[in-house]
VOLUMPA-649095 format. One record per residue: residue in one letter; x, y, z of N, C-alpha, C, O, CB in turn. Coordinates in steps of 0.2 Angstrom, whole numbers, plus 5000, padded with zeros to 4 digits. Glycine has a CB too. Example, Ala and Ser with C-alpha at 12.3 -4.5 7.8 and 13.67 -1.06 7.14 Angstrom:
2
A506649725039506249785039506649845039507149835042505749785045/S506449895035506849955036506450005039506750065040507049975029/
END
This chain:
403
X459144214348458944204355459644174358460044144355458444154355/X459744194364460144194368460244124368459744094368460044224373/X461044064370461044004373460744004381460944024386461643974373/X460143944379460143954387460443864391460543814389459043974388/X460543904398461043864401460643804402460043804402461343884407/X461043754403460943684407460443674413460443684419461643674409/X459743634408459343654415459443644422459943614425458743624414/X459043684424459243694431458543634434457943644433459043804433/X458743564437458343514442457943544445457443554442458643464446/X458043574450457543594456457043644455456643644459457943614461/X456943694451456443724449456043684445455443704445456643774446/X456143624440455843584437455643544441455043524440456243564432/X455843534446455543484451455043504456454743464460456043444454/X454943584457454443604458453843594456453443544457454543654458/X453943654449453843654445453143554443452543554442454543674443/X453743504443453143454442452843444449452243454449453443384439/X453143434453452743434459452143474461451743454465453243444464/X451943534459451543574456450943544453450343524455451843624452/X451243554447450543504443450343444444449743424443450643484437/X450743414446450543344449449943344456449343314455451343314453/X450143384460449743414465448943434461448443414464450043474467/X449043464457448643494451447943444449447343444450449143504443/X448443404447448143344443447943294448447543254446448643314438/X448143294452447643234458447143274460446643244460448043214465/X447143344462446643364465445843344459445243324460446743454467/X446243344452445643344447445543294446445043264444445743374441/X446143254448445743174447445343164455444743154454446443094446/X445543154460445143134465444343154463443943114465445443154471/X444143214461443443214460443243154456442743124459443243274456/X443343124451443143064446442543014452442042994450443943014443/X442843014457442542934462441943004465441343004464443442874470/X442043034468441743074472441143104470440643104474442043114474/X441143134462440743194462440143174461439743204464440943234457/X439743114456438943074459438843074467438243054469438842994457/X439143084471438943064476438843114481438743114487439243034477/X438943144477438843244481438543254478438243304480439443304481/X438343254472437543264466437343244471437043284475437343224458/X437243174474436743144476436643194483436043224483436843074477/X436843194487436543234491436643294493436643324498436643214495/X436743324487436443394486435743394484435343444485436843434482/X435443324480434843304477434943334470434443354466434143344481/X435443324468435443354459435543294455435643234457436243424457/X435443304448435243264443435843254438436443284439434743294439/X435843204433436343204429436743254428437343264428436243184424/X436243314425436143364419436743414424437143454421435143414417/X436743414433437443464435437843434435438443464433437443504441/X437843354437438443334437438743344429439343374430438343264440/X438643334424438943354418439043434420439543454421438543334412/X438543484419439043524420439543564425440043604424438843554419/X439443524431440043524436440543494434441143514436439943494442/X440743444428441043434425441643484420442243484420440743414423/X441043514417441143544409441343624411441843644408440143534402/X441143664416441343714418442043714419442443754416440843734425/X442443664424443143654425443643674417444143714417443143584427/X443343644413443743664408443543704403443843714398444043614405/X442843754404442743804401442943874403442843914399442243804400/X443243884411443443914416444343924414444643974413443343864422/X444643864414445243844409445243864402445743904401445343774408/X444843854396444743884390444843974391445244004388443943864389/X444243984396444444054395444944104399444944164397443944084397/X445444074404445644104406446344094404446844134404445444114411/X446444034403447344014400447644074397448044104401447543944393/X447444094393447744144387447844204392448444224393447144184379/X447544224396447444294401448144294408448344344411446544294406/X448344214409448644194415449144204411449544234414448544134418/X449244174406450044164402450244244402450744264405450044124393/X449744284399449944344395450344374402450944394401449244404390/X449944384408450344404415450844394415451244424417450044394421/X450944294413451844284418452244334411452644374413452244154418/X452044324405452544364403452644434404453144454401452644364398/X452244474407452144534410452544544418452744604420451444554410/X452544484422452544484429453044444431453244434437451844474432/X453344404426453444354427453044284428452444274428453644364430/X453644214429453244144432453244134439452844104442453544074430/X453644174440453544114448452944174451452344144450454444114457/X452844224454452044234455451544214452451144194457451944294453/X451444204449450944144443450944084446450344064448451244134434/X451544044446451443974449451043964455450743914457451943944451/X451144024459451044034468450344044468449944014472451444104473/X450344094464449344124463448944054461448444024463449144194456/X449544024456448943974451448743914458448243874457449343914442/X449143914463449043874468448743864473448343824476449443864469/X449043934476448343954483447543974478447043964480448544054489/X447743984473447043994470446543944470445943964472447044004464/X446743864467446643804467446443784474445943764475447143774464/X446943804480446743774484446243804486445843764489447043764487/X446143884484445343904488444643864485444143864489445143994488/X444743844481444343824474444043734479443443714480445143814465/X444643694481444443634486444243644492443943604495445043584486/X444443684495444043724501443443734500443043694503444343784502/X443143784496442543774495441943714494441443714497442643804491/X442243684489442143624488441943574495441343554496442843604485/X442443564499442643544504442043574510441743524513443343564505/X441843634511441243644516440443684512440143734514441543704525/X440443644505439843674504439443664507439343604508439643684500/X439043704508438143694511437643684505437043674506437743774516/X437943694499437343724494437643704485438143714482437443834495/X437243664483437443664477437843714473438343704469437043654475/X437543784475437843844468438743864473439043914471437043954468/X438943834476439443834481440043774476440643774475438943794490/X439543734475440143674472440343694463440743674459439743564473/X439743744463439943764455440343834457440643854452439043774449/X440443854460440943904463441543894463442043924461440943914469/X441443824467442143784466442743764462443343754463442143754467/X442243744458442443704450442543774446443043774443441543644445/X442243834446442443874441443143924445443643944442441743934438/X443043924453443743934455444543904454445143924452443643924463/X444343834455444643784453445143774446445643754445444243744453/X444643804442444743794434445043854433445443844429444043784430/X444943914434445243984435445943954436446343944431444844044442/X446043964442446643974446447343894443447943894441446343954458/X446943844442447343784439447343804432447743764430446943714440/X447243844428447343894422447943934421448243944416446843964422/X448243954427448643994429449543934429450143944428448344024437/X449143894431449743854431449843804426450343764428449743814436/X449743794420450043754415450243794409450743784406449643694412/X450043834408450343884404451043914406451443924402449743944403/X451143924413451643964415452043914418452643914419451344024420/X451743864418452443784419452743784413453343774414452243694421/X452443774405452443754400453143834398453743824396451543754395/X452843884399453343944397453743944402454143994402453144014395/X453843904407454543914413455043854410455543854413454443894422/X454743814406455243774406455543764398455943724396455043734409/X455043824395455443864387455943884390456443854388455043934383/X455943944396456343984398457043954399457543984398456144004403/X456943884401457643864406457843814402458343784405457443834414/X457643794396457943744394458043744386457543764383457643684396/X458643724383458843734377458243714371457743684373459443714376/X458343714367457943704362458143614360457643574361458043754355/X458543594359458743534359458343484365458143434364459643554360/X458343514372457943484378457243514380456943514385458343504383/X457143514373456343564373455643494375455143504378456243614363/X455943454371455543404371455643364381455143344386455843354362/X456143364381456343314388455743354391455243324391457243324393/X455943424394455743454398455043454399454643464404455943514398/X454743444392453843444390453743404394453443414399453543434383/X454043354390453743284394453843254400453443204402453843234392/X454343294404454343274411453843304417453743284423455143284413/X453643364413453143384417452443364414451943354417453143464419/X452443344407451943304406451843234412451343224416452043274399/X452043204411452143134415451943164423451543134426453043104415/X452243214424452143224431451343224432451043194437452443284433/X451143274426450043274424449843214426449543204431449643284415/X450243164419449943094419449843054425449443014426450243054413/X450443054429450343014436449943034440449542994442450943024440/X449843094443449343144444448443114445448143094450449343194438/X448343134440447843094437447543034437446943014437447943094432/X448142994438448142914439448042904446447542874449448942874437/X448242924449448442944458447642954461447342914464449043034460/X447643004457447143044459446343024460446143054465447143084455/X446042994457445342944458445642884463445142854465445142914450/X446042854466446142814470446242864476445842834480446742774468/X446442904479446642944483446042974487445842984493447142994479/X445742984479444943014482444642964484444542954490444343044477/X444442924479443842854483444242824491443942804495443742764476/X445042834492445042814500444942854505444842844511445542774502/X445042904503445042974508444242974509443942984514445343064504/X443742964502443042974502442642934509442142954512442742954495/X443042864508442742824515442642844521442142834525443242784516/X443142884521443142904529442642974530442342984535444042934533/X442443034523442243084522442343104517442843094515442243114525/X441743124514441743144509442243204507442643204503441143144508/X442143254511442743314511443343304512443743354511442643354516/X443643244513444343254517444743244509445143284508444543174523/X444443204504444943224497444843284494445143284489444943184491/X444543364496444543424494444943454500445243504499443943444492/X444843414505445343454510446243454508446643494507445143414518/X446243364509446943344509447243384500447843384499447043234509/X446743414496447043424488447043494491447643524490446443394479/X446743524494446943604497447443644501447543694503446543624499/X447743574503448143594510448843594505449243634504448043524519/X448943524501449443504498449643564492450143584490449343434494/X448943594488449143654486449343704489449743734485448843664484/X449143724493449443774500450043764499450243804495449343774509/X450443714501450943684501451443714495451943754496450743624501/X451243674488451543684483451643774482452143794479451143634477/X451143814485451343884482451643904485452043944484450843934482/X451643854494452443904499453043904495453343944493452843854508/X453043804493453643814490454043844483454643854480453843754491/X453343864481453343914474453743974477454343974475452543944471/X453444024481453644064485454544054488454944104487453044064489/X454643994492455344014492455843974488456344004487455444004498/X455543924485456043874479456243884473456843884470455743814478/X455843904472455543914464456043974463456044014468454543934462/X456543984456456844074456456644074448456344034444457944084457/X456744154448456244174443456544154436457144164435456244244444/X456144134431456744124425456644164417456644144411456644024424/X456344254422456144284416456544334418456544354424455444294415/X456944374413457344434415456844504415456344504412457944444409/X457044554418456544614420456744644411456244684408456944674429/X457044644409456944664401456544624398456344644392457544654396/X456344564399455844534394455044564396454544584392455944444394/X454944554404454544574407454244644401453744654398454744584415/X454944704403454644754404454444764394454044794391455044824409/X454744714394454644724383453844684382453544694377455544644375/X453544644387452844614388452544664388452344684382452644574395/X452544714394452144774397452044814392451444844393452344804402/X452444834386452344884382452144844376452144874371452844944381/X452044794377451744784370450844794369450544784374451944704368/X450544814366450044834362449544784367449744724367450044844353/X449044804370448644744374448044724367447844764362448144774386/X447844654368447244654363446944594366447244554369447444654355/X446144574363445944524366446144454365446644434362445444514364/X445844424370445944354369445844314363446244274361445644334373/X445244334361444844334354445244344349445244304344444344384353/X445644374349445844444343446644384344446744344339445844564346/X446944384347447444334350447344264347447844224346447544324357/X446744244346446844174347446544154337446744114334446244124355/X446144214336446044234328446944234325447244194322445444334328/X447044274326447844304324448144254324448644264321448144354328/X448144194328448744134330448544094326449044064322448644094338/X447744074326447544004319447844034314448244004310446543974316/X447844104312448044114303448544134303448744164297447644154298/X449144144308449744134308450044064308449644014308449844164312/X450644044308451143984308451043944314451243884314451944014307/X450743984320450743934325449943894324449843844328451043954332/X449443924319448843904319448643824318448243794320448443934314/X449143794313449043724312449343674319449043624321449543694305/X449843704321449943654330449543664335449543614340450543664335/X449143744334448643744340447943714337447543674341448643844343/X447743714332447243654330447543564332447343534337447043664321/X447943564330448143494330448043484338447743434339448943484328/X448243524344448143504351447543514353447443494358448543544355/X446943534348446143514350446243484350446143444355445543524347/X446543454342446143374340446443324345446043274346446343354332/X447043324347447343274351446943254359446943194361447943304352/X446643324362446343354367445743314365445443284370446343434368/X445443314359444743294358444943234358445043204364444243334351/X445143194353445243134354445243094359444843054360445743134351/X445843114366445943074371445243074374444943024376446343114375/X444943134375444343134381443643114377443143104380444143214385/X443743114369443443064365443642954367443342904366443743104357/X444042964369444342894368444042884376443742824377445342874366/X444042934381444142934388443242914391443042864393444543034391/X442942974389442542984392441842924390441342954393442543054391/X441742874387441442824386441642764387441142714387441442824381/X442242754388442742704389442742654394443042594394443242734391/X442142684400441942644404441242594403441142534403441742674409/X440842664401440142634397440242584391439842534390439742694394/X440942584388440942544383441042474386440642434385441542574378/X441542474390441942404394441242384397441142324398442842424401/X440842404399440342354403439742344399439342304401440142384410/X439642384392439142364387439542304382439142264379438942434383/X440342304381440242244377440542194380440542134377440642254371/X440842194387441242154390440842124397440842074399441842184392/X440642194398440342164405440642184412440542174418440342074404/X441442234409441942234416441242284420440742314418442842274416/X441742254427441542304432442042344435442642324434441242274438/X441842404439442142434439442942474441443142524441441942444439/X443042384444443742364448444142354442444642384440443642294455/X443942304438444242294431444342354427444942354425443942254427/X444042404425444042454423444442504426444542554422443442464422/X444642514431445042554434445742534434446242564435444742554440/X445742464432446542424433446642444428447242434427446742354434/X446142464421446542464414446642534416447242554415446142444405/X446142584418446442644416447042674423447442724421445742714415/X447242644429447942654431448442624428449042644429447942624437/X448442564424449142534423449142574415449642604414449142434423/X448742584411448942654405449142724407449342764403448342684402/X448942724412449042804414450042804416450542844415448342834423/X449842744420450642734423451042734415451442784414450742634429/X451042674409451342674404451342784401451842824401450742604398/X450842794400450942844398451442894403451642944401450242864396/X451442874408451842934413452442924412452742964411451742954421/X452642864411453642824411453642844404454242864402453842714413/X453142854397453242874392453342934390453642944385452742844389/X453143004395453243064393453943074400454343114399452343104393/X453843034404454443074407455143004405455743024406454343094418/X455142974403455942934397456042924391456542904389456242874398/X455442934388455442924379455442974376455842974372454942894376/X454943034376454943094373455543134372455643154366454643134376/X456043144377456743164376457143154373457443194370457143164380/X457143084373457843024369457343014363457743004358458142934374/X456743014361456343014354456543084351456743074345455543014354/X456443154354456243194350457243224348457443244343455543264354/X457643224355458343224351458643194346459043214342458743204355/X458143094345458543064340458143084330458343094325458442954342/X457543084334457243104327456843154326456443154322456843054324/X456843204330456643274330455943264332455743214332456843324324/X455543344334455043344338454343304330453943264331454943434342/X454543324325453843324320453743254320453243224321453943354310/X454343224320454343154316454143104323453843044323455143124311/X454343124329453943104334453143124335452843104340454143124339/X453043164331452143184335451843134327451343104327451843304335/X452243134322451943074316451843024320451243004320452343054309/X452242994323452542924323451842914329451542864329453442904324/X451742964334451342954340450642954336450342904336451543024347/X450443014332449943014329449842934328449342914331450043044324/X450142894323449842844320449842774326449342744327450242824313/X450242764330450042744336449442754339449142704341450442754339/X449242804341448242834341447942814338447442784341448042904340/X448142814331447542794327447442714327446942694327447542824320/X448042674328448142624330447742594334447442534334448542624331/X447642634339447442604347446542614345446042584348447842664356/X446542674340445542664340445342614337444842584338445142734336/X445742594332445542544326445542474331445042434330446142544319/X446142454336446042404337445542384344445242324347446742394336/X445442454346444642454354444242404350444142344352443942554355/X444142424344443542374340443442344337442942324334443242384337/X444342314339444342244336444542184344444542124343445042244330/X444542214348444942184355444242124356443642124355445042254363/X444642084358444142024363444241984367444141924367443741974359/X444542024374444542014379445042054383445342094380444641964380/X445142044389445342084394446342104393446542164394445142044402/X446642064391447242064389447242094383447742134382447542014389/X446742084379446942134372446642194373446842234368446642114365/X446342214377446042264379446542314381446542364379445642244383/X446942284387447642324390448142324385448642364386447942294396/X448242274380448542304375448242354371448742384368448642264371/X447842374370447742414365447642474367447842524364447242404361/X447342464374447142524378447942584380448042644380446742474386/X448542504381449142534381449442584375449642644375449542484381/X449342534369449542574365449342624361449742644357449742544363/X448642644363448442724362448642754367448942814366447742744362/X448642744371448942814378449942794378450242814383448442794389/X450042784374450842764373451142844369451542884370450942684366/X450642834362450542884358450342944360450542994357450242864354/X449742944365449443004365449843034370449843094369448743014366/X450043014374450643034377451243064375451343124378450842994378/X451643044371452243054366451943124362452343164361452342994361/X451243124360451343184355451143244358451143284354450943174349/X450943264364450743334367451343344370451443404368450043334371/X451743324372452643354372452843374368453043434368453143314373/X452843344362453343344357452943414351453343454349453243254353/X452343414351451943454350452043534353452143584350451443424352/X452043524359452143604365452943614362453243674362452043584378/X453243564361454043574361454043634355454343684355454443494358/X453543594349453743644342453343694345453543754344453443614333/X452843694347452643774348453043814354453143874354451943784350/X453243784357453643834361454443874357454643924357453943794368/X454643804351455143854347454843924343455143974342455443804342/X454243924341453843974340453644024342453544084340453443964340/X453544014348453244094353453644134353453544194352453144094361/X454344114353454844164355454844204360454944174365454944214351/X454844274360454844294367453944304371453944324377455244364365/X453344284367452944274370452544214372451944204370452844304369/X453144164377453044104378452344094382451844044382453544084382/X452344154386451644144391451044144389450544104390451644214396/X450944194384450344224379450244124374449744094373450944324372/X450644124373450544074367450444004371449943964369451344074362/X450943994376450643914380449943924382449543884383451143874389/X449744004384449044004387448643984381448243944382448744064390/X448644004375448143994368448343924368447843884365448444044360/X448743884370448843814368448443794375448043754374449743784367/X448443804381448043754384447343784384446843754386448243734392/X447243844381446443854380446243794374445743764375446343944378/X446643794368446443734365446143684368445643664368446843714362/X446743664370446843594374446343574380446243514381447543594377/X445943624383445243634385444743644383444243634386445143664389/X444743664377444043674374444043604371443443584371443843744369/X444543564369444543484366444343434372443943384371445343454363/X444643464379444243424381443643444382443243404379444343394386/X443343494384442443514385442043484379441543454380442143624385/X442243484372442043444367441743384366441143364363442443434364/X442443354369442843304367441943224369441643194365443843304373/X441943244376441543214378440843224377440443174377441643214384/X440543274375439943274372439843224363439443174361439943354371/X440243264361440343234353440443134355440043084352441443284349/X440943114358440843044359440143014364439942954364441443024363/X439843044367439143024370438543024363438042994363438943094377/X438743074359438243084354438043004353437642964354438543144347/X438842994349439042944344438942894348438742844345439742934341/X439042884355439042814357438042794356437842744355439542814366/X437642864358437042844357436842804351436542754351436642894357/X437342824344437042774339437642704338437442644338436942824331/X438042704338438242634340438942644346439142694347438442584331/X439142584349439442604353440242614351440642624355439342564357/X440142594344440942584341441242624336441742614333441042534339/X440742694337440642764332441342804335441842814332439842814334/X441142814341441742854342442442834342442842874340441642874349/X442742754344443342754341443542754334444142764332443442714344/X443142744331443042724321443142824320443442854315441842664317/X442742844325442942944324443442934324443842944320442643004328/X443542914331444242954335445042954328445342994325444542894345/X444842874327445242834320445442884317445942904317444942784315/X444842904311444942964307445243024307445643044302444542974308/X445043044314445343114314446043094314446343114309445143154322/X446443054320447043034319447443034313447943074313447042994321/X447242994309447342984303447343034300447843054300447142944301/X446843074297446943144296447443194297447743234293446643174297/X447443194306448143254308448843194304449343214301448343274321/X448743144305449543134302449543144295450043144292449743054303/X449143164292449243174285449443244287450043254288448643154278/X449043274287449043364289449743374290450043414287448543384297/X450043324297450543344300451243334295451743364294450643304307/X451143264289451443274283451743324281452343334280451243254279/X451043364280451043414274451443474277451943514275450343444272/X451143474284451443544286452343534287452843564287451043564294/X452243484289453143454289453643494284454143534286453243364287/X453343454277453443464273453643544272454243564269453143424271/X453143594273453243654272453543694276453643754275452643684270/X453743664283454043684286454643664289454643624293453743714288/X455543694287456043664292456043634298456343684300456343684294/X456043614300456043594309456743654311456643684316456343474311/X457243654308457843694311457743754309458243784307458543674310/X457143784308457043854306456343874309455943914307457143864298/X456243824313455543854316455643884321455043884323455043814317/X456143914325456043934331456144024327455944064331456743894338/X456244044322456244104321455644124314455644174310457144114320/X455144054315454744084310454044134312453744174309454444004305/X454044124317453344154319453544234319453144274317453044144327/X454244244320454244324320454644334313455244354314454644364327/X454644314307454944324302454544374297454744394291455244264300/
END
């Protein structure tokens, strides 16, 4: 593989500005979306799957969005994955009808599909292997701020109307696709494209079969489990704080903005200067056990300050290792970055659609099941991630998938 040059800032700063966009629109729903059940007159049972569709939408179509940018290129991909989204909060924004807002959410989820797969392989493209890890994590961080942002932004916009945070997340995506359209330059050569186009098309299925029992199959499980884990740690987290503490939900909101903030300064200034000094594996061990750290000690915390400690120091970790993680698989893909980051965030969405079910199970039988799981699993990928270490170079994995 060719050296590639000195990344290029401003396409990266699209580029995060994009997802960021992305990720607020998906967070602002969090404060809103009971409250639009409610008067549409619907029950728990849609509000979960108004939920659960978003990233089953994502599940299925990541792999399909990627395989295009490498046929068509990224920057088209970025611009579609954008006005797509935004038609997606439009909708949202003047439904009359329930089956209108589940329209929305699978539009949404579709089109916002388009865009992390084809950020993840734009910035394979543009940045060396050595800066593989930086680049992950700076548009990680960009996610993680997003997100944080994003449930605050809704609930004050919601005050004034309920529509105006699907408006203001649709208009800003409009936005992010102009400047796709004139900012953004392409960072795929018309030889790689046209070497995409003639390759042999096959399913998604048949792709994602072929990936687990190939060399990249142990990192793209590992990004379930990470995926499951979080929205395993995530999605109870509240119910947990006010069944053993009692917070309300002003307290609970300060732990999960001031984590989300730690996790965004952790993926966009630690990841780079970690995975340069001690390479990408031995950062995703080291994040690993930090995770498992933070489950063991949820259930040991007893009060509000240990709480934000611990709470910190799981999303410190979980943070650190889905960079570092996308880093080794992107030395892998080789020339089919697009095809492969989409199989990685289809993982990474079916862990979350999981993720939350499997901890609601567990929390029915005690409330301190699912972090004592979550523990587990952790602890397992770090052994896992041992082994695989072990069997494989770190400086010889960017040419093992095609060997």
């Amino acid at each position: 593989m060719a050296a590639k040059r000195k990344t290029n800032k401003a396409p990266l700063a699209v580029l995060m500005l994009n997802l960021f966009i992305i990720m607020v629109g998906i967070g602002l729903v969090i404060p809103i979306l009971p409250y639009y059940i409610e008067e549409f007159q619907a029950s728990g049972r849609e509000l979960g799957l108004l939920i659960a569709i978003f990233a089953f939408m994502q599940f299925l179509f990541a792999p399909f969005w990627g395989r295009l940018s490498d046929q068509y290129g990224r920057k088209p991909l970025v611009a579609l994955g954008m006005f797509g989204f935004a038609a997606g909060e439009f909708i949202f924004a003047f439904a009359t009808d329930l089956w209108m807002l589940f329209l929305s959410r699978a539009i949404a989820g579709i089109f916002g599909s388009a865009l992390m797969p084809t950020a993840m392989a734009y910035v394979a493209d543009v940045t060396t292997e050595e800066d593989r890890g930086k680049g992950m994590g700076m548009i990680g961080a960009s996610m993680a701020l997003g997100i944080v942002i994003g449930p605050g932004i809704g609930g004050w916009l919601a005050e004034y109307q309920l529509s105006y945070p699907f408006l203001a997340a649709g208009f800003a995506a409009m936005a992010g696709g102009l400047l796709s359209i004139f900012l953004l330059s392409e960072s795929l050569s018309n030889e790689a494209k046209a070497q995409a186009k003639n390759k042999k098309k096959t399913s998604m299925l048949k792709n994602m079969t072929e990936a687990i029992r190939g060399p990249l199959g142990f990192l793209l499980i590992l990004v379930f489990v990470i995926s499951f884990a979080l929205t395993n740690f995530q999605a109870i987290f509240g119910f947990y704080m006010l069944k053993k503490f009692g917070y309300d939900p002003s307290e609970v909101g300060i732990l999960v903005a001031a984590t989300g903030i730690i996790g965004a300064i952790a993926q966009g200034a630690l990841v780079g200067r970690l995975t340069r000094a001690f390479g990408d594996s031995r950062v995703v061990t080291g994040s690993l056990l930090l995770s498992a750290g933070g489950f063991v000690l949820m259930t040991l915390a007893g009060g509000y300050w240990t709480v934000l400690l611990t709470v910190s120091l799981f999303f410190l970790g979980n943070s650190m290792v889905r960079p570092a993680v996308n880093a080794l698989i992107s030395k892998m893909a080789g020339k089919e970055q697009g095809m492969i980051m989409g199989l990685n965030n289809s993982f990474f969405s079916l862990g979350n659609a999981i993720g939350p079910i499997v901890a609601g199970v567990l929390f029915e039988y005690h409330m301190e099941w699912p972090y004592w799981f979550g523990a587990f699993l952790m602890i397992a990928s770090l052994i896992a991630m041992k082994v695989w270490t072990a069997r494989n170079n770190e400086e010889e994995i960017a040419g093992s998938i095609h060997s």
